[in-house]
mmCIF entry with sequence, helices, sheets and N, C-alpha, C, O atoms, coordinates in Angstrom:
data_MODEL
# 
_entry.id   MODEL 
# 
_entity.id                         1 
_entity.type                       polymer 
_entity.pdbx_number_of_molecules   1 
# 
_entity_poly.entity_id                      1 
_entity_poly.type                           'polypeptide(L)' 
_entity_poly.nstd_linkage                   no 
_entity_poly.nstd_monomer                   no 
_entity_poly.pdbx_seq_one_letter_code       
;(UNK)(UNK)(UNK)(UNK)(UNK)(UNK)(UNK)(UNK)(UNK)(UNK)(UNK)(UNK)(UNK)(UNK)(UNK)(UNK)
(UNK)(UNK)(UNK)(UNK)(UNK)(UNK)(UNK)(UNK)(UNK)(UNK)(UNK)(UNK)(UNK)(UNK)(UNK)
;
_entity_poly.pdbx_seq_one_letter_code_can   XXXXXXXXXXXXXXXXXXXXXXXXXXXXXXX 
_entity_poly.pdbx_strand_id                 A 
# 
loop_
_entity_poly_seq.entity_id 
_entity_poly_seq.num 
_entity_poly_seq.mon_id 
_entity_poly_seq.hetero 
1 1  UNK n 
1 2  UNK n 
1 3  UNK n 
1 4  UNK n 
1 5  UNK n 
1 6  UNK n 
1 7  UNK n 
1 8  UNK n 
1 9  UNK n 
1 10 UNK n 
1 11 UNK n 
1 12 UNK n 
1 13 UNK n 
1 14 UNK n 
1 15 UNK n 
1 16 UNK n 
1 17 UNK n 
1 18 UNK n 
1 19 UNK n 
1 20 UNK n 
1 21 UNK n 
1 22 UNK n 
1 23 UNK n 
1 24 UNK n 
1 25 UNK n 
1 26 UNK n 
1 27 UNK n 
1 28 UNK n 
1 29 UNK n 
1 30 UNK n 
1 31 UNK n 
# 
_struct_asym.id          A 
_struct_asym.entity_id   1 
# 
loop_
_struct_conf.conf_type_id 
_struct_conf.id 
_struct_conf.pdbx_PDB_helix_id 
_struct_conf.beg_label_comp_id 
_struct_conf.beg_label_asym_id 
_struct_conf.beg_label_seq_id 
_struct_conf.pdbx_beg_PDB_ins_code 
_struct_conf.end_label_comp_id 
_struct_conf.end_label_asym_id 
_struct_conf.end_label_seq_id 
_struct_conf.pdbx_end_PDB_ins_code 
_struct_conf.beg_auth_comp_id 
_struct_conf.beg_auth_asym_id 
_struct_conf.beg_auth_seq_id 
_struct_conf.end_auth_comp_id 
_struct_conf.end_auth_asym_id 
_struct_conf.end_auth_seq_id 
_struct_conf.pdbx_PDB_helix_class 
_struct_conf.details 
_struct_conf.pdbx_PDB_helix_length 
HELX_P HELX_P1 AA1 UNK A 2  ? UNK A 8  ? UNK A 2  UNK A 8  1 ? 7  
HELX_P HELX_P2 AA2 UNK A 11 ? UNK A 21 ? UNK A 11 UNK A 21 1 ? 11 
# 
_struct_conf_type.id          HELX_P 
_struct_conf_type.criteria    ? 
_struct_conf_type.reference   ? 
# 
loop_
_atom_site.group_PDB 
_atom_site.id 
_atom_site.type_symbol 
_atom_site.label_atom_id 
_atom_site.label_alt_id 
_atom_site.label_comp_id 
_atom_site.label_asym_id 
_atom_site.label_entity_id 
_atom_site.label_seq_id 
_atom_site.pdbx_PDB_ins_code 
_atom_site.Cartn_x 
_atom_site.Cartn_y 
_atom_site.Cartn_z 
_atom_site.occupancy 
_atom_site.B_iso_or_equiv 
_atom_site.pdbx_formal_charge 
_atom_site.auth_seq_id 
_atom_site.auth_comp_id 
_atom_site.auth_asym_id 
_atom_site.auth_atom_id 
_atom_site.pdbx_PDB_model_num 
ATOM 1   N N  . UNK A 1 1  ? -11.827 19.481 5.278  1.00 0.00 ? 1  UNK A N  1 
ATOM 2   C CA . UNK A 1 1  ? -12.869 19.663 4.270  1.00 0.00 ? 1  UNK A CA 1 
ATOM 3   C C  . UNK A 1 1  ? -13.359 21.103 4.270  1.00 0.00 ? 1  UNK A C  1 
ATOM 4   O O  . UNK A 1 1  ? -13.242 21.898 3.337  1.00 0.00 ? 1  UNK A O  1 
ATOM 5   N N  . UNK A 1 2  ? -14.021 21.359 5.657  1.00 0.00 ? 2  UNK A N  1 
ATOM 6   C CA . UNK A 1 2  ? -14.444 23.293 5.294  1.00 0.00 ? 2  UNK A CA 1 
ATOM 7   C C  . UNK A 1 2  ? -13.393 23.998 5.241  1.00 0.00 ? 2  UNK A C  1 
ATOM 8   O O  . UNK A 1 2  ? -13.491 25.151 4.823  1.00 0.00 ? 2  UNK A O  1 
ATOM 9   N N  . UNK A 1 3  ? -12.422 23.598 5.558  1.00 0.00 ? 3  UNK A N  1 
ATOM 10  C CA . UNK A 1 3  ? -10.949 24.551 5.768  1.00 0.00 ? 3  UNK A CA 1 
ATOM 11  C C  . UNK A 1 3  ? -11.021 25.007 4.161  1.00 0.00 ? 3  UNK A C  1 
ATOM 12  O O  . UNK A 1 3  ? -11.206 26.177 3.824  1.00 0.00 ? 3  UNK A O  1 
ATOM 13  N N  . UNK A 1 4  ? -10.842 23.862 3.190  1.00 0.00 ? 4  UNK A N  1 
ATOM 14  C CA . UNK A 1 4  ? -10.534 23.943 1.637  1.00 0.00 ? 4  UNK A CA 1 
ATOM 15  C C  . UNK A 1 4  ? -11.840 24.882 1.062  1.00 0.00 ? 4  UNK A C  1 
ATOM 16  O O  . UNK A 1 4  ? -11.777 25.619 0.078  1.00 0.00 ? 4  UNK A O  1 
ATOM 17  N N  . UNK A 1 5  ? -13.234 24.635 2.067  1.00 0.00 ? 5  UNK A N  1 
ATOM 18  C CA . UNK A 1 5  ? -14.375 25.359 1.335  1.00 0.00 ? 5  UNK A CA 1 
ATOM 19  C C  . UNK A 1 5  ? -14.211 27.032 1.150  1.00 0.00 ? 5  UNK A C  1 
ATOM 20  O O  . UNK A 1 5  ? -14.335 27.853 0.241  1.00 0.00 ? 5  UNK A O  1 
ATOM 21  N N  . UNK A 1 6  ? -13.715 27.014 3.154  1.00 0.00 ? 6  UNK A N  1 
ATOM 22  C CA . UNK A 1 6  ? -13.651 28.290 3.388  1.00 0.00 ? 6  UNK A CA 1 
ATOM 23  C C  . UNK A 1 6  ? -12.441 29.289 2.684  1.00 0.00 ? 6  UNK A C  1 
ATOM 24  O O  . UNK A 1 6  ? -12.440 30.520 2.670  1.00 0.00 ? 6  UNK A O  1 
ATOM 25  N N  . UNK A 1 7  ? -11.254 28.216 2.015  1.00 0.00 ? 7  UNK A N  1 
ATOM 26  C CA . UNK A 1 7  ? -10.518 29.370 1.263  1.00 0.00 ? 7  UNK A CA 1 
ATOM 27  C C  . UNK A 1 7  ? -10.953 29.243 0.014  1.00 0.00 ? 7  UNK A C  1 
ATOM 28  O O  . UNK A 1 7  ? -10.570 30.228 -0.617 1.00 0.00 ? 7  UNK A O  1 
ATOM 29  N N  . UNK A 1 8  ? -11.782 28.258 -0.891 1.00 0.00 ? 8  UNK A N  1 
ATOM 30  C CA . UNK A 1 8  ? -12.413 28.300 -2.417 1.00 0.00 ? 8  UNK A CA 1 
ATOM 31  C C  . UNK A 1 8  ? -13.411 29.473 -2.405 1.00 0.00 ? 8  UNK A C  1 
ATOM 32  O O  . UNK A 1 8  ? -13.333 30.255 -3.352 1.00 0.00 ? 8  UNK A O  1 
ATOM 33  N N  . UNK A 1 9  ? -14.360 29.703 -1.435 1.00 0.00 ? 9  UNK A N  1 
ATOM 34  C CA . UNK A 1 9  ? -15.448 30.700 -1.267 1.00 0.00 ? 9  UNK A CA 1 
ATOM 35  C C  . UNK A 1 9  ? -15.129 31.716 -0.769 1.00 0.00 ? 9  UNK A C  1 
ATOM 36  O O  . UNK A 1 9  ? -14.535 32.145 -1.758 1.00 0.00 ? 9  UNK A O  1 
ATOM 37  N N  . UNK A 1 10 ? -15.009 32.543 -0.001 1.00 0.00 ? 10 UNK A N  1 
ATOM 38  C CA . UNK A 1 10 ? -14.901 33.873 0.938  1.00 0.00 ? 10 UNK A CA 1 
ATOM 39  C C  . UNK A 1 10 ? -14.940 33.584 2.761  1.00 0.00 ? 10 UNK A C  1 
ATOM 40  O O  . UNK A 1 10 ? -15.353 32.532 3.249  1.00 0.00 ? 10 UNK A O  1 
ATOM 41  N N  . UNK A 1 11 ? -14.545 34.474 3.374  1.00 0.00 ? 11 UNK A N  1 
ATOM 42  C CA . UNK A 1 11 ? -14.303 34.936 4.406  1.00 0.00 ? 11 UNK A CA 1 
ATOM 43  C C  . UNK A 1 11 ? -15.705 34.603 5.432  1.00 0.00 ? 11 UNK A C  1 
ATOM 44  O O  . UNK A 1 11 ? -15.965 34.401 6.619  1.00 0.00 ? 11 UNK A O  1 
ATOM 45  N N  . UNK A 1 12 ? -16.414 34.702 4.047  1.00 0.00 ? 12 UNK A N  1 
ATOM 46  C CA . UNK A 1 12 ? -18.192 34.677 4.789  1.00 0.00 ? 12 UNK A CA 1 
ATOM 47  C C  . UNK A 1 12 ? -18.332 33.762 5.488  1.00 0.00 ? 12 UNK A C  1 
ATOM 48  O O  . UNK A 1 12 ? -18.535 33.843 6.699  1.00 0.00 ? 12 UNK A O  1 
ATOM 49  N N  . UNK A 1 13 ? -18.212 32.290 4.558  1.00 0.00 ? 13 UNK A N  1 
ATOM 50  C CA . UNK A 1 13 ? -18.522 31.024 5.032  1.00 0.00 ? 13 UNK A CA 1 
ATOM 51  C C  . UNK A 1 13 ? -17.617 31.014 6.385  1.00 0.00 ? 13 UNK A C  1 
ATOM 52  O O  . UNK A 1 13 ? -18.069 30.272 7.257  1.00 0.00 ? 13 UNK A O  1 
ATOM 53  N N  . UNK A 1 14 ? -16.884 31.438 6.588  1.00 0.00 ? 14 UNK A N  1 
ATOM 54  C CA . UNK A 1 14 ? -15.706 31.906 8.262  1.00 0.00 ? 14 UNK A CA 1 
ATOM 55  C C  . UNK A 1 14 ? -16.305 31.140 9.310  1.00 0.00 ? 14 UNK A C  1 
ATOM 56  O O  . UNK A 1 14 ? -15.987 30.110 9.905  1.00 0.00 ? 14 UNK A O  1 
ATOM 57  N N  . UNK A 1 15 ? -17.650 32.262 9.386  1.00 0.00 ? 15 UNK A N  1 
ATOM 58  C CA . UNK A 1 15 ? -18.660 32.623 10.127 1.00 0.00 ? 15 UNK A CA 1 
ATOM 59  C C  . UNK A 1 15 ? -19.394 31.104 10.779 1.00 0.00 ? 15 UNK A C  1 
ATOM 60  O O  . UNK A 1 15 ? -19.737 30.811 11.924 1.00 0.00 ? 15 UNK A O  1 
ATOM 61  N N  . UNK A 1 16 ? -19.440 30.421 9.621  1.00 0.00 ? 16 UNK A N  1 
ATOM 62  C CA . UNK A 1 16 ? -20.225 29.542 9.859  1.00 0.00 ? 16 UNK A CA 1 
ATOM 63  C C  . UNK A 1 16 ? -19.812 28.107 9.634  1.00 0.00 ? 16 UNK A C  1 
ATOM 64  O O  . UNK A 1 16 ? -20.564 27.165 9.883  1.00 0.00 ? 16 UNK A O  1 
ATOM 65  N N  . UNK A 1 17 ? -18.792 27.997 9.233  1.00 0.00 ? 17 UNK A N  1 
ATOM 66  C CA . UNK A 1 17 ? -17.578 27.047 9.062  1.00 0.00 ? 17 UNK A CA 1 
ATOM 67  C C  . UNK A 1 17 ? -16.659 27.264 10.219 1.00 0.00 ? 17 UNK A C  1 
ATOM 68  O O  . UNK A 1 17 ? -16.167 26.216 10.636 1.00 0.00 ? 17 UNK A O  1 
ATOM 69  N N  . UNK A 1 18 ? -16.383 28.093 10.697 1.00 0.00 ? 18 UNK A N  1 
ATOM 70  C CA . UNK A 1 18 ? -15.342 28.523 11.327 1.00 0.00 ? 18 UNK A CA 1 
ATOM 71  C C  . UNK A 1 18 ? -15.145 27.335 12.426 1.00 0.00 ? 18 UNK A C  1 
ATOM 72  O O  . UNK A 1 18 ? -14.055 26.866 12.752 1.00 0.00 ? 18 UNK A O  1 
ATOM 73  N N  . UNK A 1 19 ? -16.685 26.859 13.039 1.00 0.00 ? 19 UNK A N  1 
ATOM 74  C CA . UNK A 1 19 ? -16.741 25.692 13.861 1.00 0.00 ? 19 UNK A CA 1 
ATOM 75  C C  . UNK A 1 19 ? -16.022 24.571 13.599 1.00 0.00 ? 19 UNK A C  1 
ATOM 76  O O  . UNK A 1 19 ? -15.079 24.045 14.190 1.00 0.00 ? 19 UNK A O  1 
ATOM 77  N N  . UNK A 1 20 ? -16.705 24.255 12.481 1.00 0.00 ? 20 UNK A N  1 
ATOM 78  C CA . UNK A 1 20 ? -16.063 23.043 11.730 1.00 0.00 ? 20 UNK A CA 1 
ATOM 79  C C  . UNK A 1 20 ? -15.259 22.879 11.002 1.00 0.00 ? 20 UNK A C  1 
ATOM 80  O O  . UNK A 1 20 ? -14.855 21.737 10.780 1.00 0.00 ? 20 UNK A O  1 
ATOM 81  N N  . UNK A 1 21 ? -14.741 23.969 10.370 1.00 0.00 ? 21 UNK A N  1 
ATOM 82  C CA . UNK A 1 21 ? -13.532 24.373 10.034 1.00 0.00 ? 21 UNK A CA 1 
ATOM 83  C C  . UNK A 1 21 ? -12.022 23.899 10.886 1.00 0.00 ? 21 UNK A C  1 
ATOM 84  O O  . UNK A 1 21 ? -11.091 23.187 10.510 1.00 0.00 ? 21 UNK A O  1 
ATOM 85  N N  . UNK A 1 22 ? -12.265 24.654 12.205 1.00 0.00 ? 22 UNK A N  1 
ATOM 86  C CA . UNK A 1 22 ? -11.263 25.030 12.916 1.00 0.00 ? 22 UNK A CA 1 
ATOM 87  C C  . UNK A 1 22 ? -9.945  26.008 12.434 1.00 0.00 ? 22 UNK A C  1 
ATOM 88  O O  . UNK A 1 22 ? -8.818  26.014 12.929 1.00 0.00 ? 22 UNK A O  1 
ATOM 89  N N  . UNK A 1 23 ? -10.304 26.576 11.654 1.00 0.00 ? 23 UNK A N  1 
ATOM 90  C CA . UNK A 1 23 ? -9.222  27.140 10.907 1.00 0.00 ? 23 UNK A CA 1 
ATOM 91  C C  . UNK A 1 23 ? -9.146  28.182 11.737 1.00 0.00 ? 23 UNK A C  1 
ATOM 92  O O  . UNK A 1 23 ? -7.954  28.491 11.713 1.00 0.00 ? 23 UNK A O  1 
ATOM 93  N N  . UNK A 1 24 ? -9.797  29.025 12.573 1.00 0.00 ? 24 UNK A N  1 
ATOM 94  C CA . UNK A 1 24 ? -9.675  29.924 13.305 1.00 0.00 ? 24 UNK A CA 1 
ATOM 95  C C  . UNK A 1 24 ? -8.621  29.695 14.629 1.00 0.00 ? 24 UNK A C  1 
ATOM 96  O O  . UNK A 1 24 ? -7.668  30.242 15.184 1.00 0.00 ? 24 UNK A O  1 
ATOM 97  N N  . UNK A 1 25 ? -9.419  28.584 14.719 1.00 0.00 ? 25 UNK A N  1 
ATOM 98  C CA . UNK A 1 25 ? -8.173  27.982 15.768 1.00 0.00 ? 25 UNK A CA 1 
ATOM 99  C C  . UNK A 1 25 ? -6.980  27.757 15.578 1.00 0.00 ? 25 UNK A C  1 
ATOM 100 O O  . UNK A 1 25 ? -6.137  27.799 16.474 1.00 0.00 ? 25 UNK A O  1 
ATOM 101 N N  . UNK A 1 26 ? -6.771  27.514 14.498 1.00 0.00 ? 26 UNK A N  1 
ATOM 102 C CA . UNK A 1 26 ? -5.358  27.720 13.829 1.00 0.00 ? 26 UNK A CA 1 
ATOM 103 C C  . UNK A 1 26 ? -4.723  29.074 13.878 1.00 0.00 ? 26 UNK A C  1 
ATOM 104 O O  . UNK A 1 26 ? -3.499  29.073 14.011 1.00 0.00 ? 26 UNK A O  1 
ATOM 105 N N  . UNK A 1 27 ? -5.272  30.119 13.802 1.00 0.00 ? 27 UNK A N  1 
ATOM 106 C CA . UNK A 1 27 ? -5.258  31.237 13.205 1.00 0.00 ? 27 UNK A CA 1 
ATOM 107 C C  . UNK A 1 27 ? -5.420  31.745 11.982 1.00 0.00 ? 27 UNK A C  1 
ATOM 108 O O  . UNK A 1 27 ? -5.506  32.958 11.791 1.00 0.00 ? 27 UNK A O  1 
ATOM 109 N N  . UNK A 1 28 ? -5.483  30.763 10.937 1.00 0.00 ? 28 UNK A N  1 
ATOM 110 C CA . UNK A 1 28 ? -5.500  30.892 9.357  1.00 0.00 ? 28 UNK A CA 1 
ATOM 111 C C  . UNK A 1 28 ? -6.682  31.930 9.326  1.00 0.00 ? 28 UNK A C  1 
ATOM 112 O O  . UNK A 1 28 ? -6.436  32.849 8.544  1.00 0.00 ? 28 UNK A O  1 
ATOM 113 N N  . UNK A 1 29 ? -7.987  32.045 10.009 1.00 0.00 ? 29 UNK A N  1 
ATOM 114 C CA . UNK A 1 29 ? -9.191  32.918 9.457  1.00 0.00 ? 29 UNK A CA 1 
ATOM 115 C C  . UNK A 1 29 ? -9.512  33.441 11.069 1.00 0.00 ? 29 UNK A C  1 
ATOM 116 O O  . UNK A 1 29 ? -10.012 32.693 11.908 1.00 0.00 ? 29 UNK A O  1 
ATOM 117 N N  . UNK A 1 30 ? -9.094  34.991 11.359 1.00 0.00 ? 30 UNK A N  1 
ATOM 118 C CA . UNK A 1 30 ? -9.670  35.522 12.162 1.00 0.00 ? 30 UNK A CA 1 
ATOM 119 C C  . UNK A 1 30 ? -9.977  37.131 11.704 1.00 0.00 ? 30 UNK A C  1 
ATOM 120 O O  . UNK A 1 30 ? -9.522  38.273 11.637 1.00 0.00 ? 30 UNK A O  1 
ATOM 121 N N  . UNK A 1 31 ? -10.747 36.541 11.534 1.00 0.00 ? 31 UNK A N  1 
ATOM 122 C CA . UNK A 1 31 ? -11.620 38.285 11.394 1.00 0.00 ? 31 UNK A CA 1 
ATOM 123 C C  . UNK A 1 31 ? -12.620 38.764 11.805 1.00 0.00 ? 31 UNK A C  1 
ATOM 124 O O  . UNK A 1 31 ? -12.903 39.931 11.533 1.00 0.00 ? 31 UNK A O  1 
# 
């Protein structure tokens, strides 16, 4: 679900999604 937010919106939401995301953990969003 935030994975899809965080690539519809920006890099920003990363930050704060990134938790719940996990996309970082993936590697998909490290910046």
């Amino acid at each position: 679900m935030a994975k899809h937010i965080l690539k519809g919106n920006n890099v920003k939401l990363e930050g704060r999604f990134h938790l719940d995301a996990g996309e970082v953990a993936q590697g998909r969003i490290q910046a």
